[in-house]
C-alpha positions as CSV (number, residue, x, y, z in Angstrom):
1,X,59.9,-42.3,23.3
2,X,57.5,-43.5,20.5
3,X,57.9,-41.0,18.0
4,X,55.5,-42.6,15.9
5,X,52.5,-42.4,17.8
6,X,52.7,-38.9,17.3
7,X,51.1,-36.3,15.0
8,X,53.1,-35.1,12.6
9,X,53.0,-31.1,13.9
10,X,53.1,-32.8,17.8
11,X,56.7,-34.5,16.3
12,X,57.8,-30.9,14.8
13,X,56.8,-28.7,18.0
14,X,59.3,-31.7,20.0
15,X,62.0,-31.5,18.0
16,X,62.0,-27.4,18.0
17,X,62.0,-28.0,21.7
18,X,64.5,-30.4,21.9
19,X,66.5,-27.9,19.5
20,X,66.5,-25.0,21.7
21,X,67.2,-27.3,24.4
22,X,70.4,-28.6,22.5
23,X,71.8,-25.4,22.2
24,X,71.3,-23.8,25.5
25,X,72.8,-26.8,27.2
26,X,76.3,-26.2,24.4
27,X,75.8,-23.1,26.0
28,X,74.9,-21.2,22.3
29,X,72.7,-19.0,21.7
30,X,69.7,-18.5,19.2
31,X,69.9,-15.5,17.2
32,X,67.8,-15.6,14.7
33,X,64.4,-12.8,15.3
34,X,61.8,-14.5,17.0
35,X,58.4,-14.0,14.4
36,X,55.2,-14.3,16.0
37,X,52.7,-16.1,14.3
38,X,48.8,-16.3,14.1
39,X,48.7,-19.8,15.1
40,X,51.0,-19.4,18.1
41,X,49.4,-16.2,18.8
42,X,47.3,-17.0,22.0
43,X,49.9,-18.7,23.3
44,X,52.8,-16.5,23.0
45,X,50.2,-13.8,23.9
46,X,49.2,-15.3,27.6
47,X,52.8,-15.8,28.0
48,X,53.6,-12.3,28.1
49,X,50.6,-9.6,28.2
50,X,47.4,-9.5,30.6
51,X,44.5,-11.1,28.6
52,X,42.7,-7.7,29.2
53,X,45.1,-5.7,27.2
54,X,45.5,-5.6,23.6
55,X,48.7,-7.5,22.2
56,X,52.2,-5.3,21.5
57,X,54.0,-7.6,19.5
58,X,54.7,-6.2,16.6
59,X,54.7,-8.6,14.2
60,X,51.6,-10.1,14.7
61,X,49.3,-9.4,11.5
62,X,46.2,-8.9,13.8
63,X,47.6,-6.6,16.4
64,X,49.3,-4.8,13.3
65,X,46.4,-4.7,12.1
66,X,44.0,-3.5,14.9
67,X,46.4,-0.6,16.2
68,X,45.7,0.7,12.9
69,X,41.8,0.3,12.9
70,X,39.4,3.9,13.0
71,X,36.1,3.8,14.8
72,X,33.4,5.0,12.5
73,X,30.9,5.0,14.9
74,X,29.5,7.9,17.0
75,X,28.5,6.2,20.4
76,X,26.0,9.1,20.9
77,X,24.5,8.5,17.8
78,X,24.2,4.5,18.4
79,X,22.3,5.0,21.6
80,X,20.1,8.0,21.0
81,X,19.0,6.4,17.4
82,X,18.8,3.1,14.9
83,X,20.3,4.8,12.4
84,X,23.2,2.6,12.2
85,X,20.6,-0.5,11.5
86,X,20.2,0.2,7.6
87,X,23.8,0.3,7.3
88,X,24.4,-2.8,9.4
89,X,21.3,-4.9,7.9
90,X,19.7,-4.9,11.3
91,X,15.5,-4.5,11.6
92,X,14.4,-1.3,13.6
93,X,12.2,-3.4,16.3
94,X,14.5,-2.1,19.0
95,X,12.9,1.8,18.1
96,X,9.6,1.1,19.9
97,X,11.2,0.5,23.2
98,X,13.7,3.5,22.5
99,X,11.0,6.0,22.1
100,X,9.2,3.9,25.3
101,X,11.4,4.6,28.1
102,X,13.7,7.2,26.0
103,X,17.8,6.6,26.9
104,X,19.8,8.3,29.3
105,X,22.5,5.3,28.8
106,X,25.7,6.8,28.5
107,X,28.5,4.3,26.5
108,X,31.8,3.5,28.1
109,X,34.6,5.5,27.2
110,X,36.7,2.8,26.2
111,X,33.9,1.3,24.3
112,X,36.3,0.5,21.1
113,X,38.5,-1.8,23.2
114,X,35.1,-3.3,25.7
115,X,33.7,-4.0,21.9
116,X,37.0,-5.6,20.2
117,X,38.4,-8.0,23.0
118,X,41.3,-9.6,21.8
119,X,40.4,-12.9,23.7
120,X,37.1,-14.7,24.9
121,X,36.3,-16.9,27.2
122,X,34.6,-20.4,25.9
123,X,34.1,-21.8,29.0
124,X,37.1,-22.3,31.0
125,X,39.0,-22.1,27.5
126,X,40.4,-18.5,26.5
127,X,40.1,-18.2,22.8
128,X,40.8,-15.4,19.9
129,X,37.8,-13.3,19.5
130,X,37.9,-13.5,15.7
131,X,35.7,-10.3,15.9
132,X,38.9,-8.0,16.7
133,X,40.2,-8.2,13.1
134,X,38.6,-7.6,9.5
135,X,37.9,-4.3,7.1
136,X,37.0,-1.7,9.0
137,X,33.2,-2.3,8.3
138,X,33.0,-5.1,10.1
139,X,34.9,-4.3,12.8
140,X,32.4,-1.0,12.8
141,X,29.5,-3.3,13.3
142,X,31.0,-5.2,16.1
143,X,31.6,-2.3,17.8
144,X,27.9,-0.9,17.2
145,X,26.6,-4.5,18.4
146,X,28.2,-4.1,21.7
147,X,27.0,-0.3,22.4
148,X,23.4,-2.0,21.1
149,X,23.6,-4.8,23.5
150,X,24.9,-2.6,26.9
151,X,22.1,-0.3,25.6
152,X,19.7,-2.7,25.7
153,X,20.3,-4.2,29.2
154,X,20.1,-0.4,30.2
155,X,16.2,-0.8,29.2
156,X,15.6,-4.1,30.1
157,X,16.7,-2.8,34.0
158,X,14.1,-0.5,33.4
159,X,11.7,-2.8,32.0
160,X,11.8,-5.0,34.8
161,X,12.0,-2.0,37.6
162,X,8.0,-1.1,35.8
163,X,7.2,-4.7,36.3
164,X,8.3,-5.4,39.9
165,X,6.5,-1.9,40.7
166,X,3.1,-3.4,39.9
167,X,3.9,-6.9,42.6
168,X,1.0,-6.3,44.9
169,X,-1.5,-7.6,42.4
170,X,-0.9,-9.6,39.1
171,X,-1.0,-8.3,35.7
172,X,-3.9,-10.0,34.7
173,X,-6.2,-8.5,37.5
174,X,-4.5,-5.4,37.2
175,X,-5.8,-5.8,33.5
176,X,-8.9,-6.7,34.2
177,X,-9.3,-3.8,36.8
178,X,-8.4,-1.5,34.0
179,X,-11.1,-2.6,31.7
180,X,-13.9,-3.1,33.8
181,X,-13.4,0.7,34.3
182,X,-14.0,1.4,30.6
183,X,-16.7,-1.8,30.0
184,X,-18.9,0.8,27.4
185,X,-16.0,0.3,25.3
186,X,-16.0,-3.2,25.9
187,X,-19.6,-3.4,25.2
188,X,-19.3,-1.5,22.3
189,X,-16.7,-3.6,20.5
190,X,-18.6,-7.0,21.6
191,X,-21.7,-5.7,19.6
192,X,-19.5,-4.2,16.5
193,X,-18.2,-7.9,16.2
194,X,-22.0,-9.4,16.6
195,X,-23.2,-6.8,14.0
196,X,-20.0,-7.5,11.4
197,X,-20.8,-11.2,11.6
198,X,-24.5,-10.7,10.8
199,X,-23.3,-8.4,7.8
200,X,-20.0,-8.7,7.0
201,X,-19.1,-5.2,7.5
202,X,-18.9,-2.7,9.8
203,X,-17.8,0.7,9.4
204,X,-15.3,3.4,11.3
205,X,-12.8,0.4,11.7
206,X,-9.5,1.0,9.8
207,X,-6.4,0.0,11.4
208,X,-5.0,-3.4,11.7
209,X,-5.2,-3.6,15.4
210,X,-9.2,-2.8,15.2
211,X,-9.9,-5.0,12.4
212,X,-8.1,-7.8,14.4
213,X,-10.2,-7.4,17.6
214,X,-13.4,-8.0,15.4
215,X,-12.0,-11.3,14.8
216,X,-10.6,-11.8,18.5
217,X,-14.3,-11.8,19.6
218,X,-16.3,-14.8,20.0
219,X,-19.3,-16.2,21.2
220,X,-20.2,-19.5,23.4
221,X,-17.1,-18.5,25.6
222,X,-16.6,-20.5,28.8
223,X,-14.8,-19.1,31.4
224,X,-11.7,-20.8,33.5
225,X,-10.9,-18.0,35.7
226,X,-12.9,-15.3,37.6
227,X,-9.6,-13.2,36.9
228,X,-10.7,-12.8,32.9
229,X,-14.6,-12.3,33.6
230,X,-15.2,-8.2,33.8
231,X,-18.8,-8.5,35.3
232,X,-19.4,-7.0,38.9
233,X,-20.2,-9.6,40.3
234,X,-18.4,-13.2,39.7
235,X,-18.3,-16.2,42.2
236,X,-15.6,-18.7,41.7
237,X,-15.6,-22.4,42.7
238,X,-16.0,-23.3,46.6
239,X,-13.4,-26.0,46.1
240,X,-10.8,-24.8,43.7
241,X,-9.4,-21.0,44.5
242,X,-10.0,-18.7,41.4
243,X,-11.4,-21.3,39.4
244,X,-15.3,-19.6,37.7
245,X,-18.5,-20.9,39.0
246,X,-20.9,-17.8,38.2
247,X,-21.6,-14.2,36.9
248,X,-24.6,-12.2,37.1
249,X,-25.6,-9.9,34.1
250,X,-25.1,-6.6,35.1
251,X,-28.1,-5.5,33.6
252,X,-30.7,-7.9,34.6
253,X,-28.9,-9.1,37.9
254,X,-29.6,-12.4,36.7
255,X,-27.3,-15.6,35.8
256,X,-25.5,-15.1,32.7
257,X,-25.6,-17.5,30.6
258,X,-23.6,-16.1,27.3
259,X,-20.0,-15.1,27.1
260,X,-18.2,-12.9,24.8
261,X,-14.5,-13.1,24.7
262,X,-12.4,-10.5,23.6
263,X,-8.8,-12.6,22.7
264,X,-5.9,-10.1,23.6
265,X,-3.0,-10.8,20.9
266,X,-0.4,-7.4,21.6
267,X,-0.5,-4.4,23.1
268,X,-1.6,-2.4,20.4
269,X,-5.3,-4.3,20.6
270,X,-5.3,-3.6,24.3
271,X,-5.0,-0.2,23.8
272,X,-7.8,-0.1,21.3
273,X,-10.1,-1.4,23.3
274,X,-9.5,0.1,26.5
275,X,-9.8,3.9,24.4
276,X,-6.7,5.7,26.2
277,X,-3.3,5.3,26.8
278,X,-2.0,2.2,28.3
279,X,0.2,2.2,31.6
280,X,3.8,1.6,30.7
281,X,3.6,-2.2,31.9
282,X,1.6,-3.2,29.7
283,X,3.5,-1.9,26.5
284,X,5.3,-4.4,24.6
285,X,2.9,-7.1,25.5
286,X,2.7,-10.5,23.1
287,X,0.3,-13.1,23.2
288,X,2.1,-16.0,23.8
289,X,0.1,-17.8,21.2
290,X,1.8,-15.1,18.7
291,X,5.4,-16.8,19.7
292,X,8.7,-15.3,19.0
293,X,9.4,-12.5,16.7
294,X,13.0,-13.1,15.5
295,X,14.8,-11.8,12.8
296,X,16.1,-15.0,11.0
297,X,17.3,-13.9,8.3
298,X,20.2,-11.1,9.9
299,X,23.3,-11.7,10.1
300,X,23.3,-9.8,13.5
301,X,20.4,-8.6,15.2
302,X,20.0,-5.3,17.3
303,X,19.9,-6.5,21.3
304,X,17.7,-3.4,21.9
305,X,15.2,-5.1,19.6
306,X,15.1,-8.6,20.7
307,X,14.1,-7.4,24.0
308,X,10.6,-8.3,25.2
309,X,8.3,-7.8,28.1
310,X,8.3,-9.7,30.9
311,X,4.4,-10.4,30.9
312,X,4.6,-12.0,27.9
313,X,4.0,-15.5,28.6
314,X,0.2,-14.4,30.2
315,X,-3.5,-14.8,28.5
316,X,-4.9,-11.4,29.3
317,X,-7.7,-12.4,27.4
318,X,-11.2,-11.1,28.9
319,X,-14.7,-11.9,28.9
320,X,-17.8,-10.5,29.8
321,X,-21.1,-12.4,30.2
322,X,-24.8,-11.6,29.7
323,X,-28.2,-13.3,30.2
324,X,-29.8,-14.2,27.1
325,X,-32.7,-11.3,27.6
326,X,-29.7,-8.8,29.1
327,X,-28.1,-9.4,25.4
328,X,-30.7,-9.0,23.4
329,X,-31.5,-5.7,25.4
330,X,-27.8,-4.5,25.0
331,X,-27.5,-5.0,21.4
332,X,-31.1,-3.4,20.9
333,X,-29.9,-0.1,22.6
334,X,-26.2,0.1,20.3
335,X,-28.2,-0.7,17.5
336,X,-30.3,2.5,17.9
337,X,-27.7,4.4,19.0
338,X,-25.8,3.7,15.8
339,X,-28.6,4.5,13.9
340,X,-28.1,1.1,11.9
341,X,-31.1,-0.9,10.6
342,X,-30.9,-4.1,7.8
343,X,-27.1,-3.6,8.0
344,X,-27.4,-0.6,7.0
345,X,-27.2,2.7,8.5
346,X,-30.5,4.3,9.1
347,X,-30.9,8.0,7.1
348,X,-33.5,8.8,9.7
């Protein structure tokens, strides 16, 4: 046997073998006390015990170690509440889809043991979950990150049961169904952006989400789809399925030749516009142009808060389009009805 090929601890682990071989075949016996050791730890450990249990040996320093460990988390607590994120450094993102579709999620009872697995699988590979030893802090917080993430794939089942509930039409016309019902309100935000661009201002609007939509709205639009365009009546292409040809001006019944697009960017602008609570669907919605929200910067994030809804990758941007004379008519009537004159409001 080339001896030197080998690496050094390949020639040591031999030579123990061929040791213990020696003296078996001379028909002696070893008696010194076997000591387990951390880096012969998995494999003394598969030798002996089921991977799914936790290790007896006594003289392991991690098995010492986690036989002696305390949970200082209350499961109820972890899954009714965030209130373990300060502690943990974790960002309370996950709170919104708590309060959303509320929690009946009940944790294992064994959730100590589910959370601190002595082993993991790395592929086909079965290595030491180094998460099963360390102060009791951490340990705490491994714990709380499992309950978090069987939590959260208790809401996302739910998520996804809202979503496949709404299959017989698509989200977008389902959308743009909604809207078209409350088009007033639609109107009305189209001509507080056309009046805030003319004068700079516009008052009544105080939240971020309104002041967003003013700049959402735009002008010279030309529509793709007859799925975004909320006028009665729309004709799409005679070549190309849902591809926009036409609208008519619900006012005039004449071709409508200026579009005003109202850009969707969450949820929370949705909801402004359409004046009234939104169906549970459409909660939690992202413009995909908005991207990810991540929390770089954690250590480890909360699974109940990096979950997102399933609509997310849509435009449910809308549009609605007038005739030049139907405009003019439309802004003339909000105009009065506001009472506003020279950018300012009339004290008539």
């Amino acid at each position: 046997m080339d001896f030197e090929s080998l690496e050094p601890d390949e020639a040591f682990s031999l030579m123990v073998h061929m040791y213990l071989v020696k003296t078996k075949y001379e028909g002696k016996e070893v008696d010194q006390e076997p000591i387990y050791i951390n880096s012969l730890m998995r494999d003394n450990y598969l030798a002996e015990h089921d991977p799914a249990a936790l290790s007896e040996a006594e003289k392991s320093e991690i098995f010492a170690w986690n036989q002696t460990y305390k949970c200082g988390i209350d499961p109820k607590v972890a899954v009714s509440t965030s209130e373990y994120n300060d502690r943990f450094g974790m960002d309370h993102l996950g709170d919104f889809w708590m309060n959303l579709y509320g929690s009946d999620y009940v944790p294992d009872a064994d959730y100590v043991q589910s959370a601190l697995r002595p082993f993991e699988y790395r592929g086909k590979d079965l290595w030491l979950y180094a998460e099963c030893i360390g102060p009791a802090e951490r340990m705490d917080r491994e714990v709380y990150r499992v309950i978090r993430k069987h939590l959260a794939e208790d809401i996302d089942r739910k998520i996804q049961s809202e979503y496949r509930s709404h299959q017989n039409e698509s989200i977008k016309v389902f959308w743009q169904r909604l809207l078209r019902s409350r088009k007033e309100r639609v109107l009305d935000w189209i001509c507080k952006a056309e009046y805030a661009k003319k004068h700079l201002w516009i008052p009544g609007i105080d939240n971020a989400a309104e002041k967003n939509i003013l700049e959402h709205i735009a002008g010279k639009y030309k529509p793709k789809k007859v799925d975004e365009v909320l006028n009665r009546n729309v004709s799409e292409s005679l070549t190309r399925k849902g591809v926009f040809s036409e609208a008519i001006d619900d006012l005039t019944g004449t071709k409508c030749t200026i579009f005003y697009q109202i850009r969707f960017e969450d949820w929370k602008e949705m909801e402004a516009v359409y004046g009234e609570d939104l169906p549970l669907v459409l909660k939690g919605y992202r413009s995909p142009r908005l991207g990810k929200s991540d929390s770089l910067d954690a250590e480890v994030t909360d699974a109940v808060g990096d979950l997102v809804s399933p609509i997310n990758g849509q435009d449910l941007s809308m549009c609605l389009g007038f005739s030049k004379n139907g405009f003019k008519a439309v802004y003339k009537d909000w105009l009065n009805e506001h009472g506003y004159a020279d950018g300012r409001r009339s004290t008539r």
